[in-house]
N, CA and C atoms as an extended XYZ file, in Angstrom:
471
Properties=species:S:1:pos:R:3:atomname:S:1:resname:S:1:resid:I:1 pbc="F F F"
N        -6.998        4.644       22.493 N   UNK     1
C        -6.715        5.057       21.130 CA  UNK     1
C        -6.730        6.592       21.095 C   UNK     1
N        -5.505        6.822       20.275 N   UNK     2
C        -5.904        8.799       20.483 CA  UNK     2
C        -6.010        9.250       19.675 C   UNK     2
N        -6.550        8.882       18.350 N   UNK     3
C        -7.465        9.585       17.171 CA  UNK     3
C        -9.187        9.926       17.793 C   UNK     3
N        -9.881        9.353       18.695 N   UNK     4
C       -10.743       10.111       18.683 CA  UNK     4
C       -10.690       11.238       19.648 C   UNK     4
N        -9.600       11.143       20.571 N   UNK     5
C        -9.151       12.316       21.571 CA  UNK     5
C        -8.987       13.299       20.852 C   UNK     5
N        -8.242       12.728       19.654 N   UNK     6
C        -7.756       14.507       18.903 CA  UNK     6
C        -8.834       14.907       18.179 C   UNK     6
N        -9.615       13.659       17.616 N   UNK     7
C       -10.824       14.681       17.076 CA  UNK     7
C       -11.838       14.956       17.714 C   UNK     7
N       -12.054       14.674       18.955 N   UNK     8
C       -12.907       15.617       19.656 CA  UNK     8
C       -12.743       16.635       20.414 C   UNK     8
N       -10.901       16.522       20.354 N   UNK     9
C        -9.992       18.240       21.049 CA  UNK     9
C       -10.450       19.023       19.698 C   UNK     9
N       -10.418       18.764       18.312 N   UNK    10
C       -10.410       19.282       17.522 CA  UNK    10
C       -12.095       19.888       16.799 C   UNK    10
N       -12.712       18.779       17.164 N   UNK    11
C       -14.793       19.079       17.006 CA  UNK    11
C       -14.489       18.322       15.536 C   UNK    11
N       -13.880       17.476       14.993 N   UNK    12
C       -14.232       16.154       14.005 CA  UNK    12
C       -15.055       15.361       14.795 C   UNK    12
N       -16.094       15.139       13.636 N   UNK    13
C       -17.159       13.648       14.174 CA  UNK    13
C       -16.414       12.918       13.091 C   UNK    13
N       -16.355       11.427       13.824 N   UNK    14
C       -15.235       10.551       13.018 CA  UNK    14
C       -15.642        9.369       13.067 C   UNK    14
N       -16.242        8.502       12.379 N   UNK    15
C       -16.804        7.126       12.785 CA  UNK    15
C       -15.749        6.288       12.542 C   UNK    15
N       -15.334        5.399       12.862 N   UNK    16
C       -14.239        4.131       13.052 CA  UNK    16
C       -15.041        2.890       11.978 C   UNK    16
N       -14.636        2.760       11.230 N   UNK    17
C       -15.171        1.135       10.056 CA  UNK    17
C       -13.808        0.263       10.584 C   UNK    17
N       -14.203       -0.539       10.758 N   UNK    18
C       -13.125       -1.822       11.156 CA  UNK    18
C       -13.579       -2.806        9.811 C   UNK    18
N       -12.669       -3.537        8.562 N   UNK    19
C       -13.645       -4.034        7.626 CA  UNK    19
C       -12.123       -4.576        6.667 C   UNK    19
N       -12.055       -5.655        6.268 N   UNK    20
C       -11.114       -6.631        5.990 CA  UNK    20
C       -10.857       -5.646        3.791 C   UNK    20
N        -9.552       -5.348        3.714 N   UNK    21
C        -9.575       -4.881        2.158 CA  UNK    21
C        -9.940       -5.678        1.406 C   UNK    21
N        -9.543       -6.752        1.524 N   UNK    22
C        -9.778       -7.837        0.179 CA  UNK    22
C       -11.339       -8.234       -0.221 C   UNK    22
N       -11.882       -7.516        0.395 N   UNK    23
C       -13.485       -7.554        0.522 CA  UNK    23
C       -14.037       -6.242       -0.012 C   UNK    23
N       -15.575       -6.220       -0.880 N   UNK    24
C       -15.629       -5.153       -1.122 CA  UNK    24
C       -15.977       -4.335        0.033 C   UNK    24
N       -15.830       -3.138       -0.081 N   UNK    25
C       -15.654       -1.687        0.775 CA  UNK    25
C       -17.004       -1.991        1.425 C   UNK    25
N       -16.855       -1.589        2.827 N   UNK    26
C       -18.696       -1.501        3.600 CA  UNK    26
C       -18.872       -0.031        3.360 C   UNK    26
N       -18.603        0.648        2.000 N   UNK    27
C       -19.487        2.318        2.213 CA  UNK    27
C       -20.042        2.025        0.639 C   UNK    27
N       -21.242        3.102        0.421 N   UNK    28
C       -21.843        3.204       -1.079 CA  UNK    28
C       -20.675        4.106       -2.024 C   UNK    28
N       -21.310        3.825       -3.220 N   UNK    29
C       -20.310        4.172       -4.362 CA  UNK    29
C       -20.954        5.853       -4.026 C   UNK    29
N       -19.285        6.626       -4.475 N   UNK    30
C       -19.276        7.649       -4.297 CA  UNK    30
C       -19.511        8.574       -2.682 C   UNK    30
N       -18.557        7.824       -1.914 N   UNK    31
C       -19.207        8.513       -0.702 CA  UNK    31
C       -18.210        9.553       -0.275 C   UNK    31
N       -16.429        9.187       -0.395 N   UNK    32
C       -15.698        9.834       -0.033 CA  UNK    32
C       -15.252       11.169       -1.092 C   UNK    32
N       -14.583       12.123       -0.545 N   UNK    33
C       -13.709       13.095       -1.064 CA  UNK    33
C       -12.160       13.062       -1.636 C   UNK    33
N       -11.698       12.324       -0.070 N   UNK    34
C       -10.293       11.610       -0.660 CA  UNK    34
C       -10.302       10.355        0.097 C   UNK    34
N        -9.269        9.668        0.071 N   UNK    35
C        -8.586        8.391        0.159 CA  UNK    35
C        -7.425        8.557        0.711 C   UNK    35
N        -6.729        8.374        1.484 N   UNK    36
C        -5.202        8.040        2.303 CA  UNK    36
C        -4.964        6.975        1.887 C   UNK    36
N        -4.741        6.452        1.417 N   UNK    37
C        -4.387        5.140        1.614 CA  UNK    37
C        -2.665        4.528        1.673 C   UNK    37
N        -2.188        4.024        3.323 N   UNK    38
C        -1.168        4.183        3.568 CA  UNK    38
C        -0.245        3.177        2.657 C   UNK    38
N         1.012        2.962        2.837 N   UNK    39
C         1.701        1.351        2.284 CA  UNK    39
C         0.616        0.378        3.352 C   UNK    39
N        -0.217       -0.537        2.674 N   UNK    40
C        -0.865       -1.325        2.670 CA  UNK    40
C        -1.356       -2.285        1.948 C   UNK    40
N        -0.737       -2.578        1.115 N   UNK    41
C        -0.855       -3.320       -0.263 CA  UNK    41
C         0.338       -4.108       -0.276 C   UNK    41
N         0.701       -3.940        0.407 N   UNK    42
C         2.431       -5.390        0.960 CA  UNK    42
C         1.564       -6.288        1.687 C   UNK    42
N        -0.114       -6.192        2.298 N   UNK    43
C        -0.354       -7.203        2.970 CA  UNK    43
C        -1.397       -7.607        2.147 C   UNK    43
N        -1.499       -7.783        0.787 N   UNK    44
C        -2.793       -8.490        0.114 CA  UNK    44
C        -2.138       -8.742       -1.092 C   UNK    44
N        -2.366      -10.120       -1.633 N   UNK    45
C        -2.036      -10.677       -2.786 CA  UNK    45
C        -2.270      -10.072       -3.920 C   UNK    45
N        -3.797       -9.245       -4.001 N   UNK    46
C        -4.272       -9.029       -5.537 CA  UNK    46
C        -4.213       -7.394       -5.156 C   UNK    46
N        -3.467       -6.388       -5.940 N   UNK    47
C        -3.882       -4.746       -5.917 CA  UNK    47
C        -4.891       -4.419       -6.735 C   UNK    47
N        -5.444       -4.712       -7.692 N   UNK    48
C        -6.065       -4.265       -8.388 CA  UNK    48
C        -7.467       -4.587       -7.784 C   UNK    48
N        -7.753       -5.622       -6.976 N   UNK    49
C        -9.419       -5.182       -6.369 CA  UNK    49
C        -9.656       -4.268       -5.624 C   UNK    49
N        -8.503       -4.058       -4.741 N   UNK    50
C        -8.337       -2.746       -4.158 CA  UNK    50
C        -8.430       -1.213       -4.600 C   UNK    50
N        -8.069       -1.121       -5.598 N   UNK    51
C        -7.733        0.015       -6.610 CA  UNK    51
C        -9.261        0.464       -6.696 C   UNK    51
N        -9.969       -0.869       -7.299 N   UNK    52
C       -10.893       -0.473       -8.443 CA  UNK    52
C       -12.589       -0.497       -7.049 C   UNK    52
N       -12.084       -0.781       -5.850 N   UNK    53
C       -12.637       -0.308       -4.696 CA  UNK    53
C       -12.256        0.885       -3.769 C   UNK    53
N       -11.232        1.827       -4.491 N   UNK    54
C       -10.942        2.953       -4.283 CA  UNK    54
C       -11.669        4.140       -5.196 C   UNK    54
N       -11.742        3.350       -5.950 N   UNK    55
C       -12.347        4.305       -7.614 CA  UNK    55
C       -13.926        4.149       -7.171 C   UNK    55
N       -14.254        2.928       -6.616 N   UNK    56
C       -15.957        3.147       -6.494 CA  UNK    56
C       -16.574        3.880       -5.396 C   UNK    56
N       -16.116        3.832       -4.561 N   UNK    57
C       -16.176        5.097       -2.679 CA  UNK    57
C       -15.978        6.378       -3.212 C   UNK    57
N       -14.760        6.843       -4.047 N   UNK    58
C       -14.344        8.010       -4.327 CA  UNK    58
C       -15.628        8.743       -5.262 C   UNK    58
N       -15.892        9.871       -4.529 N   UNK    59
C       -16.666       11.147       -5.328 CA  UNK    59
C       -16.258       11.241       -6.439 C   UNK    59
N       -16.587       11.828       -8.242 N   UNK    60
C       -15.990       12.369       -8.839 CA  UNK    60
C       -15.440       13.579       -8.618 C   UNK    60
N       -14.333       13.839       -8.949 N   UNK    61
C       -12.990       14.629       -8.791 CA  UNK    61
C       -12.132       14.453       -6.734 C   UNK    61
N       -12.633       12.571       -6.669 N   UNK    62
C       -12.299       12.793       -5.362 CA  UNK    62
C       -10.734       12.332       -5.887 C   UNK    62
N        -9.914       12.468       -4.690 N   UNK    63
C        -8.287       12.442       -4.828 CA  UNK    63
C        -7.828       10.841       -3.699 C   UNK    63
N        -6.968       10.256       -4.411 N   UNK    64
C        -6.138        8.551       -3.906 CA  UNK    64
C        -5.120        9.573       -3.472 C   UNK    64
N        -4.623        9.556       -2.258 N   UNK    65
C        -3.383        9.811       -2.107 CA  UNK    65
C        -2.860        8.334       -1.319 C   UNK    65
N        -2.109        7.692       -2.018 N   UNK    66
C        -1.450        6.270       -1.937 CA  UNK    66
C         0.169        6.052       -1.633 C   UNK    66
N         0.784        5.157       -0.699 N   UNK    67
C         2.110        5.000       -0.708 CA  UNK    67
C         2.078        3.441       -1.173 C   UNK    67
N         3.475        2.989       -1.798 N   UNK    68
C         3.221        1.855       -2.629 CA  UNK    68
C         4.709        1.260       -2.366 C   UNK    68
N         4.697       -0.305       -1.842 N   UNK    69
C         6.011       -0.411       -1.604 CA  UNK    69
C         6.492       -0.862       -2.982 C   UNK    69
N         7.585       -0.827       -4.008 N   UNK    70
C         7.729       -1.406       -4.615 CA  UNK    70
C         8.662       -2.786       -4.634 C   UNK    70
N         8.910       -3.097       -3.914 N   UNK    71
C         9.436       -4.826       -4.251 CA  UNK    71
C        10.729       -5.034       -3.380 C   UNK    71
N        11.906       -3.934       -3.560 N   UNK    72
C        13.107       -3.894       -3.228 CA  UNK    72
C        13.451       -4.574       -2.077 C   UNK    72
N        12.942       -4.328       -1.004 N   UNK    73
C        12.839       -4.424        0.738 CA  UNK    73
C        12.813       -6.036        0.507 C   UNK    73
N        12.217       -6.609       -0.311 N   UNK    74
C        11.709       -8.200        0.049 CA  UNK    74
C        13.432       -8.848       -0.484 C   UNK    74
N        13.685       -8.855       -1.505 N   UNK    75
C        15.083       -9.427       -2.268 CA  UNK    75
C        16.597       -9.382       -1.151 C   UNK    75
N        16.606       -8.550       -0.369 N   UNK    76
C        18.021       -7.972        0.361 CA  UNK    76
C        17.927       -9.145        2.025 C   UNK    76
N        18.603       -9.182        2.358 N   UNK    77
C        19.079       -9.920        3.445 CA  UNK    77
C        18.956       -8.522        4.438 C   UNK    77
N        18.493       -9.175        5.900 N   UNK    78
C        18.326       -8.163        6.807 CA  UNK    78
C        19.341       -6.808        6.848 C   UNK    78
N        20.496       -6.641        6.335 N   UNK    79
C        21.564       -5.309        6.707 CA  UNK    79
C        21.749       -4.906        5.225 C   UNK    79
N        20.461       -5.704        4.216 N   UNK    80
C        20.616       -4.859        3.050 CA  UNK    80
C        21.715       -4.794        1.896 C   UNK    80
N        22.752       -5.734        2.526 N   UNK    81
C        24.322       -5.944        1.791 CA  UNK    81
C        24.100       -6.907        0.414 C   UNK    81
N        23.535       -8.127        0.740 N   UNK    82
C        23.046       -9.035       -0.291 CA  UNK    82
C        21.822       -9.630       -0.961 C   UNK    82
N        21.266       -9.910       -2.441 N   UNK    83
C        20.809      -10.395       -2.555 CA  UNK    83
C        20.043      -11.664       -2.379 C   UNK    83
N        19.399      -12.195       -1.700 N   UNK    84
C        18.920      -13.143       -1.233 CA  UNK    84
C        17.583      -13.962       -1.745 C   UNK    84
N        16.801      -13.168       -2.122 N   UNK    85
C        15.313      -13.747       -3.231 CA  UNK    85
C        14.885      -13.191       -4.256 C   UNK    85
N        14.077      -14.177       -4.825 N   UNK    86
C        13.487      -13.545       -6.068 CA  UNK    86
C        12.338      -12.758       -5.953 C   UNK    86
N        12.178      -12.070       -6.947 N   UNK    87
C        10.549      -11.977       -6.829 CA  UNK    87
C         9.723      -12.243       -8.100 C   UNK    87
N         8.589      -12.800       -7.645 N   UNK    88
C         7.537      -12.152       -6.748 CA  UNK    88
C         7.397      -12.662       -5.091 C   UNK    88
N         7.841      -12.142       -4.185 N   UNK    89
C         7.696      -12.791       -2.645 CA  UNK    89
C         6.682      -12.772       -2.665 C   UNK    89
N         5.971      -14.145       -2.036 N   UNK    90
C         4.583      -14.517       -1.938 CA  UNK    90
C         5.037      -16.118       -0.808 C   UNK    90
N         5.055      -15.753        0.287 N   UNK    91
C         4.803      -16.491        1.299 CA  UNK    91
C         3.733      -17.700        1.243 C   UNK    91
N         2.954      -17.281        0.681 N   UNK    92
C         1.755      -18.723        0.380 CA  UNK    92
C         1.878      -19.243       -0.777 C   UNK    92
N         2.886      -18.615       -1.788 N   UNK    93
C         3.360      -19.948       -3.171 CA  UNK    93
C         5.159      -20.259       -2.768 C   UNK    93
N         5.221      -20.275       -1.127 N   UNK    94
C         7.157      -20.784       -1.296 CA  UNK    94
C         6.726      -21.152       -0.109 C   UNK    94
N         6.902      -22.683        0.511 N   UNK    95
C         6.729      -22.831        1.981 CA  UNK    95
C         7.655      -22.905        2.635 C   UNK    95
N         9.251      -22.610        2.302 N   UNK    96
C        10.916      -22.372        3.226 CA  UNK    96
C         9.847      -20.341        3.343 C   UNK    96
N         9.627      -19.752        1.978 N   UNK    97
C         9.328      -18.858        2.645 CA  UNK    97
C         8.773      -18.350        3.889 C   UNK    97
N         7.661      -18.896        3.777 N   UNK    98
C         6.568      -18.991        4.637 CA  UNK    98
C         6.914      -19.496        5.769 C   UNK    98
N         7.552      -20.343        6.293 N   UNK    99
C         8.284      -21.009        7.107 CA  UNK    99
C         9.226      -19.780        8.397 C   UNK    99
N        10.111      -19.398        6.980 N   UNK   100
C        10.801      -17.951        7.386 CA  UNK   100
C        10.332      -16.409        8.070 C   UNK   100
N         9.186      -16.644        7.679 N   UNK   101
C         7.898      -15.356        7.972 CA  UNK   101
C         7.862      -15.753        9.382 C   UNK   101
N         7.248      -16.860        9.257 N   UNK   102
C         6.805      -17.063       10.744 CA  UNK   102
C         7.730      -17.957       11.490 C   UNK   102
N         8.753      -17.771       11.489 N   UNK   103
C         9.628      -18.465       12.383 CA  UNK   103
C        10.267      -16.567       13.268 C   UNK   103
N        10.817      -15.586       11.909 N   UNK   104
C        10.565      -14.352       12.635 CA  UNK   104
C         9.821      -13.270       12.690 C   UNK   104
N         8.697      -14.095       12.960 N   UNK   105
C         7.461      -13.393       13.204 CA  UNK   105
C         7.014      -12.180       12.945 C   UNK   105
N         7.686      -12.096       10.982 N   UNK   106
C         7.334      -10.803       10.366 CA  UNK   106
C         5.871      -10.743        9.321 C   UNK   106
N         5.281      -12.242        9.777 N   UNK   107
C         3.735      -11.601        9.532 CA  UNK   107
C         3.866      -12.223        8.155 C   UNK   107
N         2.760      -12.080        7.054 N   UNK   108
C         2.674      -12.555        5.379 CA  UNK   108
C         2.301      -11.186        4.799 C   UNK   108
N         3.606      -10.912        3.826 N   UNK   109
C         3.785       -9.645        3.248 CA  UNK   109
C         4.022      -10.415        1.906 C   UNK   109
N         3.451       -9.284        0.645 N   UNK   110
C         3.640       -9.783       -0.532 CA  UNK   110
C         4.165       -8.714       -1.322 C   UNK   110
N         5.396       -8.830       -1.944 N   UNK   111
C         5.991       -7.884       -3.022 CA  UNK   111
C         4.904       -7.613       -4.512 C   UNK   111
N         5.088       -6.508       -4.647 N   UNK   112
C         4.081       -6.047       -5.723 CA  UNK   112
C         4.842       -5.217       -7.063 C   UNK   112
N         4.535       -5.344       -7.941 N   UNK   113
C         5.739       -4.524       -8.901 CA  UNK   113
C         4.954       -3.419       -9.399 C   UNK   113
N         5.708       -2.015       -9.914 N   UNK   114
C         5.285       -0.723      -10.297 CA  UNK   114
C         3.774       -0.757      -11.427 C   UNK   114
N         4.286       -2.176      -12.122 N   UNK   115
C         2.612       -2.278      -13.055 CA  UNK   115
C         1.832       -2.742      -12.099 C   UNK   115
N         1.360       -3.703      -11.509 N   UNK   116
C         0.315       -3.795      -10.540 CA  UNK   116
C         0.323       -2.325       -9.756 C   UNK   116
N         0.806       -1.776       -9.387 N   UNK   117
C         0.737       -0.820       -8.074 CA  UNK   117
C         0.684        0.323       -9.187 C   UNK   117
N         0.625        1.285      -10.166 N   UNK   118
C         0.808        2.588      -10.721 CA  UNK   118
C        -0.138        2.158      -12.357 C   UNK   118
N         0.278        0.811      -12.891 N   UNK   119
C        -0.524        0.129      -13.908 CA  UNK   119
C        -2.374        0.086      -13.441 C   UNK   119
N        -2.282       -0.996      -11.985 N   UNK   120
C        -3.460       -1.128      -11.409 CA  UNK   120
C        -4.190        0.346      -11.415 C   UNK   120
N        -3.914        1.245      -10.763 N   UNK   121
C        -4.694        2.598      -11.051 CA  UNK   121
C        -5.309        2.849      -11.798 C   UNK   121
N        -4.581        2.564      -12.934 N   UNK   122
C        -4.526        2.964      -14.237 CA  UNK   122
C        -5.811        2.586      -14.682 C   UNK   122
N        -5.848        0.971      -14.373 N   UNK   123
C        -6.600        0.152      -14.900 CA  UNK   123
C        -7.949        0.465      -14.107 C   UNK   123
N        -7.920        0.687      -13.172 N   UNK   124
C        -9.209        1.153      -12.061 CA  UNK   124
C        -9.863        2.194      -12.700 C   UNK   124
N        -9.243        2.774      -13.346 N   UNK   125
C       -10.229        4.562      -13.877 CA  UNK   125
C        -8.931        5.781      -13.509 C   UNK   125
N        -8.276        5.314      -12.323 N   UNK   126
C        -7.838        6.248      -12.090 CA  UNK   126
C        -6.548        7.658      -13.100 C   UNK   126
N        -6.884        9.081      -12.779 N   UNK   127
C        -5.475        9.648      -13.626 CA  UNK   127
C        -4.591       10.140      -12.416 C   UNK   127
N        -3.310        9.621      -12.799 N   UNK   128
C        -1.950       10.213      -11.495 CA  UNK   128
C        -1.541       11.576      -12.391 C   UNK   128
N        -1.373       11.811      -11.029 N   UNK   129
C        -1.305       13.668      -11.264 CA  UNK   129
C        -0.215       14.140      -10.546 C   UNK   129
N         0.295       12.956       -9.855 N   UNK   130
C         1.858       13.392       -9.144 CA  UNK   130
C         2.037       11.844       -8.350 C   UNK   130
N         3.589       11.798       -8.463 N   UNK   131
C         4.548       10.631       -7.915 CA  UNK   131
C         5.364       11.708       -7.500 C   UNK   131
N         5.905       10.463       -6.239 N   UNK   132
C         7.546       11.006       -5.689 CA  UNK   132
C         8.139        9.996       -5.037 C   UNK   132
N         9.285        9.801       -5.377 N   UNK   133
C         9.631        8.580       -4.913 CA  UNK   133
C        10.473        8.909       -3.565 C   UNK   133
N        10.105        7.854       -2.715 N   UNK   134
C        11.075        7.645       -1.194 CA  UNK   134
C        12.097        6.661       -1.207 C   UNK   134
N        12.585        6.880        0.029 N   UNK   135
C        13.711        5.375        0.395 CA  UNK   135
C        13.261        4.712        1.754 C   UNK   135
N        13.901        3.851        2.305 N   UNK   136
C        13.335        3.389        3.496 CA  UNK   136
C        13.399        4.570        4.936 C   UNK   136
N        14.406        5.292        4.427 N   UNK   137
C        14.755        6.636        5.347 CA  UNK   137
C        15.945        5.953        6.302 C   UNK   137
N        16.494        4.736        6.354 N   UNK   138
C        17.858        4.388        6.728 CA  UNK   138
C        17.996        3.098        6.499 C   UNK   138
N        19.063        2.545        6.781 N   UNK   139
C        19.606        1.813        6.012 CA  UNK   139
C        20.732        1.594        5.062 C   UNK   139
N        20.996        0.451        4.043 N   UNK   140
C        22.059        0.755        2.817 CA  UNK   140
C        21.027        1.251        1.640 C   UNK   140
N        20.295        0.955        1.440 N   UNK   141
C        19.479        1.319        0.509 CA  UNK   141
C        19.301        2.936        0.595 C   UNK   141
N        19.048        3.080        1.421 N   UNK   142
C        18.413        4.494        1.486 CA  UNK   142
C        19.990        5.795        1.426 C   UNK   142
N        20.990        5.148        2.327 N   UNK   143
C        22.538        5.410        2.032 CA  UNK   143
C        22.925        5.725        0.835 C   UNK   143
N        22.402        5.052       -0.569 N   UNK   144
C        22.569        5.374       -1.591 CA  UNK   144
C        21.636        5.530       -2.567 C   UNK   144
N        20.536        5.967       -1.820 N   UNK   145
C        19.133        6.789       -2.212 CA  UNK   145
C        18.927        6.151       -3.615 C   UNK   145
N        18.400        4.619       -2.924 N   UNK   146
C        17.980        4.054       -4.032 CA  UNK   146
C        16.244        3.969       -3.265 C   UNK   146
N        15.232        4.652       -3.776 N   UNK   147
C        14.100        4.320       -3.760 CA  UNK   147
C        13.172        3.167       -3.622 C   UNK   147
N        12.319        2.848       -2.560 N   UNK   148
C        11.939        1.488       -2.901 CA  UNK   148
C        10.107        1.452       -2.453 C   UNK   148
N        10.213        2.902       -2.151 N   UNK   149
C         8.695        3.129       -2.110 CA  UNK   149
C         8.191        4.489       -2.994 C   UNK   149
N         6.702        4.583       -3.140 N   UNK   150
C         6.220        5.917       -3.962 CA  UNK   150
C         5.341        6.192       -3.759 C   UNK   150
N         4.646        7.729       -3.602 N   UNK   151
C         3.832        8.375       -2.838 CA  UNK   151
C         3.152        8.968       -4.472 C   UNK   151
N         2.151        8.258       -4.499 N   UNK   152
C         0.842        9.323       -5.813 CA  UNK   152
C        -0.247        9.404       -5.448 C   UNK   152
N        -0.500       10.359       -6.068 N   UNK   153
C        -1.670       11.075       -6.125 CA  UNK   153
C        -2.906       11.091       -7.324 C   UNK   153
N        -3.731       10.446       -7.186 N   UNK   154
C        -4.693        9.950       -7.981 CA  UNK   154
C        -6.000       10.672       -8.198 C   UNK   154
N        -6.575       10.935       -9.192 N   UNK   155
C        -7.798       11.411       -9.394 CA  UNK   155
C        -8.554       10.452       -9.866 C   UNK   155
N       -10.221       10.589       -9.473 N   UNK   156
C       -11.250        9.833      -10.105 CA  UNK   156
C       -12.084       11.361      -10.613 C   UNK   156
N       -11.815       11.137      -12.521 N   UNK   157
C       -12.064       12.781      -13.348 CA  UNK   157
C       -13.879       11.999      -13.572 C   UNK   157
């Protein structure tokens, strides 16, 4: 692994938590400064326990910096040309879905919409203090810079 190579080229002491999200957090309330938190919320059913276990770790005036997929990616057929599903994609309430996941072995991902994912915050405590929206970075989607992910920035005031 070469995160602790670089932080000990660099003199970071860095402890490693290995620890399942959908569970509450293994640190005490108020421990961190900020939060990364990457697109990772395509692999858990509920966002908002997550959120509101971001808001309890976080210091006051600590900062969420979050990427959030919003939904798009799940509906399109692999080359992006056609519509193909509805949402909400949820692999464990459609079993052709589910079926489909693991036949090409892309794992159980769940579409999330802008109120759960920017609402949920909301609802956690959190205030956004900046969005920006992305695209997949290639593709048709991204060809006609239609957005389907978003990068904010969250405060716990």
């Amino acid at each position: 692994m070469t995160l602790p190579l670089v932080a000990e080229r660099e003199g970071y002491d860095i402890q490693i938590v290995k620890a399942d999200m959908t569970n509450p957090f293994p640190f005490s309330d108020e421990t961190f400064d900020m939060i990364f938190h990457p697109v990772a919320n395509c692999y858990i059913e509920e966002v908002l326990p997550v959120w509101k276990e971001c808001f309890r770790v976080l210091k006051k005036g600590g900062i969420l910096m979050a990427g959030v997929d919003i939904g798009l990616n799940y509906i399109f057929d692999d080359d992006e040309r056609m519509l193909v599903r509805k949402l909400p994609y949820n692999p464990l309430q459609d079993e052709k879905l589910y079926k489909e996941c693991m036949e090409k072995r892309d794992g159980i991902q769940f579409s999330h919409t802008t109120e759960e994912q920017i609402g949920g915050l909301l609802k956690a405590g959190f205030r956004l203090t900046d969005l920006y929206e992305d695209t997949n970075g290639e593709g048709r989607l991204h060809e006609y810079h239609i957005p389907s992910f978003l990068a904010v920035r969250a405060v716990k005031e």
